[in-house]
Every structure is written in C-alpha cells, then in structure tokens.
N, C-alpha and C positions, 0 to 999 in steps of 0.2 A: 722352966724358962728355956731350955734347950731344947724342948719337941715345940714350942713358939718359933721357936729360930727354924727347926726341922720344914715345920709348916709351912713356912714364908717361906723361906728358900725353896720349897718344891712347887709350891704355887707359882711362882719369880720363874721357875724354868720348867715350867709343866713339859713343856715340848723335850727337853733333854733327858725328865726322867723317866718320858717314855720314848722312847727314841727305840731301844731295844722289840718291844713293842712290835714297832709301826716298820721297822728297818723287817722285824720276821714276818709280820703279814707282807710285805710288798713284796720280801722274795718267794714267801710260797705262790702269792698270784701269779707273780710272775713264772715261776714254773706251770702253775696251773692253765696258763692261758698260752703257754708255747707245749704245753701235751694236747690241749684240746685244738690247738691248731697246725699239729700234727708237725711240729718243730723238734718235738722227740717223737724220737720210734721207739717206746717202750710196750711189752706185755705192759697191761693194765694191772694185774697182779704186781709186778715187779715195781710199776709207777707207785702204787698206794705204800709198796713197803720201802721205796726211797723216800716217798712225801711225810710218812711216819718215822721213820730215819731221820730226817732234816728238821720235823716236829722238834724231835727227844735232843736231837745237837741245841737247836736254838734255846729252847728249855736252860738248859743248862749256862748258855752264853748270857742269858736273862740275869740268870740266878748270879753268874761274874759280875755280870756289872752292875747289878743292881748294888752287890756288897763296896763294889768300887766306887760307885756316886757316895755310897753312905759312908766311906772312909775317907775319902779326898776330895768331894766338891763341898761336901757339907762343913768340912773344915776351913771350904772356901783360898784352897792351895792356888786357885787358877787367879788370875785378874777377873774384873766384869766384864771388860771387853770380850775377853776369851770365852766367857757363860754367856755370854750375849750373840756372841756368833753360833757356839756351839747350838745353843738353842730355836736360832734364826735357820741353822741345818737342820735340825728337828723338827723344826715347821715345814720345812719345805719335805722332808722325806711323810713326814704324816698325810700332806696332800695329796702326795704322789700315791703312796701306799689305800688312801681313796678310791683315786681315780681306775690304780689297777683292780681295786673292789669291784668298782660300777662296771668297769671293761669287761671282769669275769663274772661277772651276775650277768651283763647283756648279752652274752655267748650262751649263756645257760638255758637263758630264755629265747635263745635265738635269734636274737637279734642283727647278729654277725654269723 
C-alpha cells in the first residue's frame, strides 16, 4: 500500500522529483556554452577537471535530496499548494534545462 502511495505521489510531481536532475544538466550547459563561447578563459585540461568536479558535487546534491523528497514530501509535510508550485518550478527549470541542451548541441554543430 505505501509504494501505491510512493508511486502516485511521484507520478503527481514528476517535475519536483526530478528537479535535481534537470537543475544539474542546465548548469553544466550552461557552463558548457559560456567555455565554448569563450566566457571562460580556462586551459581545457583545467575546464574538463572542473566540469568533472562539478559532475561529482552534483552527484552527491542528487543523492541529498533524493533522501529528502523520500523523508519529507512523501510524508506529504508540505501543503499541495506548495507541491504544486514547487513542481510548476520543476517544470519550468526542466525546459529551460532543454533549451540550454538544443543551444549547446547547435554550437557543437555549428550552428552559432
């Protein structure tokens, strides 16, 4: 009965429980697309082993809050309203996190 409830509720906020997710690909693009637009002056050496740095940090900020949705949303401590914005942010960053996909794939190919 309680992985029923698990389920629905992660379904109900798909966008919140991956939020961590979609928040670490927007920012590695985003750094991605301000090295390749020469926004940073970095060795390229030195880039790969901060972009692999920033990998292993987010990894880890994943693995937090992953344990945090599953001790306090799932207990459903917030209001709906509050899961319901929360997840409306989630939406909007998973877009966004898209969009800086498409921006650095079209650099890639040259587009830009």
């Amino acid at each position: 009965m309680n992985d029923d409830l698990h389920i629905d509720f992660k379904k109900e906020y798909i966008h919140l429980f991956n939020l961590p997710y979609n928040l670490s690909a927007l920012i590695t693009f985003l750094i991605c697309i301000a090295f390749k637009k020469g926004l940073i002056n970095l060795d390229e050496d030195l880039f790969w082993l901060l972009l692999c740095g920033m990998v292993l940090i987010i990894l880890l900020v994943i693995f937090i809050f992953d344990n945090l949705i599953k001790k306090y949303l799932i207990k459903k401590q917030f209001s709906h309203e509050q899961l319901t914005k929360a997840n409306k942010i989630g939406q909007y960053i998973a877009k966004i996190s898209a969009i800086a996909f498409l921006a650095f794939l079209a650099m890639q190919l040259g587009f830009f």
